[in-house]
C-alpha positions as CSV (number, residue, x, y, z in Angstrom):
1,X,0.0,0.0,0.0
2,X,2.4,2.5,1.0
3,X,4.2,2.2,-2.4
4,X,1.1,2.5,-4.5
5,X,0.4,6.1,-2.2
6,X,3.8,6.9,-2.9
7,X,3.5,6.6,-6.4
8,X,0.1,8.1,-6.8
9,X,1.8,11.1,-5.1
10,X,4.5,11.1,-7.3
11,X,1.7,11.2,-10.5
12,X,0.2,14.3,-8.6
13,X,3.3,16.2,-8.2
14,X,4.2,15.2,-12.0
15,X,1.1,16.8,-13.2
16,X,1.5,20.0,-10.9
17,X,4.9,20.8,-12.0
18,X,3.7,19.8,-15.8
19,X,0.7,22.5,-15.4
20,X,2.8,25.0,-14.1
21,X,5.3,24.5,-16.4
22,X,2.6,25.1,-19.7
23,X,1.3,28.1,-17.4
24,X,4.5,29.9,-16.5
25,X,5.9,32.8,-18.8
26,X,9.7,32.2,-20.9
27,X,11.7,34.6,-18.4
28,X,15.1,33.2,-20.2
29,X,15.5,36.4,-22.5
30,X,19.0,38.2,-22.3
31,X,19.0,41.6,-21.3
32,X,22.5,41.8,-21.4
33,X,22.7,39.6,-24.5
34,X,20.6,41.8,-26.0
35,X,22.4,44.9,-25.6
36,X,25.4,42.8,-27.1
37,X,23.5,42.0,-30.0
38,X,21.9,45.8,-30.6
39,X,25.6,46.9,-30.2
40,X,26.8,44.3,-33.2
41,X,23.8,45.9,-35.4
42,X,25.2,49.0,-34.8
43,X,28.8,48.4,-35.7
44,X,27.3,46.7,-38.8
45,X,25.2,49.7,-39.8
46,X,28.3,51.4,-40.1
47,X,30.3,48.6,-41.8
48,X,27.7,47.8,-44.4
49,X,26.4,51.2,-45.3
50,X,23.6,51.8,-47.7
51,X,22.6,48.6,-49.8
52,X,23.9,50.0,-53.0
53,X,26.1,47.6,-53.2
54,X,24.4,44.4,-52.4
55,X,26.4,41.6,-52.2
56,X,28.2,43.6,-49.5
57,X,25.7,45.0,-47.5
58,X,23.7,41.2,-48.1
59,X,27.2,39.8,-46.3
60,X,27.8,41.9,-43.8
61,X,24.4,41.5,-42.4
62,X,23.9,37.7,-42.6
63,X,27.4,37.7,-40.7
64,X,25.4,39.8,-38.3
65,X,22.5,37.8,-37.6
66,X,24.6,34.7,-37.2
67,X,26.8,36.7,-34.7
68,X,23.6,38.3,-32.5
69,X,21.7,34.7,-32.8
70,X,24.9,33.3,-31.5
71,X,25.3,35.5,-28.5
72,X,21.3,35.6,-28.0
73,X,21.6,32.0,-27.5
74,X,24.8,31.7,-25.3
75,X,22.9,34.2,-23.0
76,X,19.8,32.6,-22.9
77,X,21.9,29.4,-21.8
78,X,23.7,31.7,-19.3
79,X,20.5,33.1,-17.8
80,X,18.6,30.1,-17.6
81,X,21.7,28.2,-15.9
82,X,21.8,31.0,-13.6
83,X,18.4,30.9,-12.7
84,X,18.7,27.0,-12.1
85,X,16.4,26.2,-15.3
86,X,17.0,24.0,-18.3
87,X,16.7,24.7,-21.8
88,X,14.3,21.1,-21.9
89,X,11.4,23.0,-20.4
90,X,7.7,23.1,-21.6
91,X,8.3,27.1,-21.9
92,X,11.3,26.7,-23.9
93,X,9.6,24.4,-26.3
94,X,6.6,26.7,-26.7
95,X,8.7,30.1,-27.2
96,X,10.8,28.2,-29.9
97,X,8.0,26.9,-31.8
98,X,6.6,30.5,-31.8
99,X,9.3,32.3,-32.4
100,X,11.2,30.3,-35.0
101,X,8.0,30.2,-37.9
102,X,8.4,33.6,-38.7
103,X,12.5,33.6,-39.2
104,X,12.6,30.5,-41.4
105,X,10.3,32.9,-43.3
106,X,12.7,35.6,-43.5
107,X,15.7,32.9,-44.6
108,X,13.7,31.7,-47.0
109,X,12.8,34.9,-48.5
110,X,16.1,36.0,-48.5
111,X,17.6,35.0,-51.2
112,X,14.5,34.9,-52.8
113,X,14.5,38.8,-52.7
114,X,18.4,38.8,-53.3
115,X,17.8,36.8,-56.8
116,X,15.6,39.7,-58.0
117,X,17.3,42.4,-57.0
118,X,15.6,43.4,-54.3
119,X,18.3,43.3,-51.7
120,X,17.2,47.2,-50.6
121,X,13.7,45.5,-49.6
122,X,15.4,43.1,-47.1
123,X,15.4,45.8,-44.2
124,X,11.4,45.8,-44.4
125,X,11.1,42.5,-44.7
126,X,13.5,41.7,-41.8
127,X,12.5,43.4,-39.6
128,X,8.5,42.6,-40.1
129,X,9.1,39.2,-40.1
130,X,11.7,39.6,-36.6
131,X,9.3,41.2,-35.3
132,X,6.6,39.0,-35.8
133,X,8.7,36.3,-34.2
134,X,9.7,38.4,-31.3
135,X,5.9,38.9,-31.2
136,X,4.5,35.8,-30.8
137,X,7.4,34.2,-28.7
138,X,7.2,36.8,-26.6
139,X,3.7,36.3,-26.1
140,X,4.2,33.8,-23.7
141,X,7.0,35.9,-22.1
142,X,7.2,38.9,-20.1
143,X,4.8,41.9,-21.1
144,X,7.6,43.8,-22.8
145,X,8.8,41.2,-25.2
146,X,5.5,41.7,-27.4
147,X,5.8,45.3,-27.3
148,X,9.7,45.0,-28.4
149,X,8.6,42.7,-31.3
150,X,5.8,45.0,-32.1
151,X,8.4,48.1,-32.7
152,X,10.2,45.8,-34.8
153,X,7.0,45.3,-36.8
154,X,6.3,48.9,-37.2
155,X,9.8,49.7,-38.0
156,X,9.7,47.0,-40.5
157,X,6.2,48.6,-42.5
158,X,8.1,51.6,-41.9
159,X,11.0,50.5,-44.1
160,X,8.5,49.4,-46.8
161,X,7.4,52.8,-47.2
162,X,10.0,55.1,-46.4
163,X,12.7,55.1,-49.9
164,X,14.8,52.4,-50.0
165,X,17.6,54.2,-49.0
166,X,16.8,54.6,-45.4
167,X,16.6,50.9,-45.1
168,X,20.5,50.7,-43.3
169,X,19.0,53.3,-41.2
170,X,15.8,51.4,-40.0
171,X,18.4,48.2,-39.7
172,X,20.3,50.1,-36.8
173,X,17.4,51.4,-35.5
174,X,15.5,47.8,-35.1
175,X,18.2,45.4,-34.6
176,X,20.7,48.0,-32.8
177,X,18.7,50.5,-31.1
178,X,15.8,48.7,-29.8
179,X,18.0,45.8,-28.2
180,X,20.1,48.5,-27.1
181,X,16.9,49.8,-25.4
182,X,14.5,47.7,-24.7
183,X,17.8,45.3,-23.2
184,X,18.6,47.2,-20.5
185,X,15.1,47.2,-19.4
186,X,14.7,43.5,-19.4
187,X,18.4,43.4,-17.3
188,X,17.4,45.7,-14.9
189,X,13.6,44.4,-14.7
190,X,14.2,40.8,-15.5
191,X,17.6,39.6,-14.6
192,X,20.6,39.4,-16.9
């Protein structure tokens, strides 16, 4: 009897920790990484300059994004260790599988755009589509992640309709100052 209790108990705290798990917010996102990765954006700004010529200003970015996803998820691995939590939770699972839809979009349509010479549109489209991912990820984060993801968005429709040649500008504007920004205030609110 006592192991049957014992194991019944065990099913109960199972199913707790499972519910709380589904029900808890994805608290793992760098701050501090994300000041690291606005900071890159801005160096690249500079380095890459307007998109007139493409293959350039195509190269330096993509070097970019593979830089700030590295150190985005080195600190999310940092923070989470920190905090005592795995990257195998329910959360983690759930945030990923929000947030990576709408960036396979982006690399498909990047070279898609880049084929017909419309390497000036990429800023828009970037920053829509990293936005809409920082969106609905951060929907089931912390209150501020939407609204970060939702600046992207705006910046990104911006883009579309400002002329093409502010689109480096919009670039450091989204990817460096708003991680600049809006990573301090997840640091100083949220932890790393």
């Amino acid at each position: 009897m006592p192991d049957a209790l014992h194991d019944h108990a065990l099913a109960h705290l199972r199913y707790i920790r499972d519910t709380m798990e589904r029900a808890g917010a994805f608290t793992a996102l760098p701050g501090w990484g994300g000041m690291a990765m606005g900071a890159t954006a801005l160096v690249s700004a500079v380095v890459a300059g307007p998109p007139r010529n493409a293959t350039r200003w195509l190269s330096v970015w993509i070097a970019d994004a593979a830089l700030a996803a590295t150190i985005g998820l080195i600190a999310i691995a940092r923070k989470m260790r920190a905090s005592g939590s795995t990257l195998a939770t329910q959360q983690t699972r759930r945030f990923a599988l929000a947030y990576l839809p709408p960036l396979a979009a982006g690399i498909v349509l990047t070279p898609v755009l880049a084929s017909h010479g419309l390497v000036a549109r990429l800023p828009g489209c970037w920053l829509l589509l990293y936005g809409t991912a920082v969106t609905t990820g951060g929907a089931l984060s912390v209150r501020i992640v939407p609204l970060l993801g939702l600046c992207f968005m705006l910046l990104g429709v911006a883009a579309f309709v400002a002329p093409v040649e502010w689109g480096n500008g919009f670039m450091a504007a989204g990817f460096g100052a708003l991680h600049l920004g809006f990573g301090y205030v997840i640091a100083r609110r949220y932890g790393g």
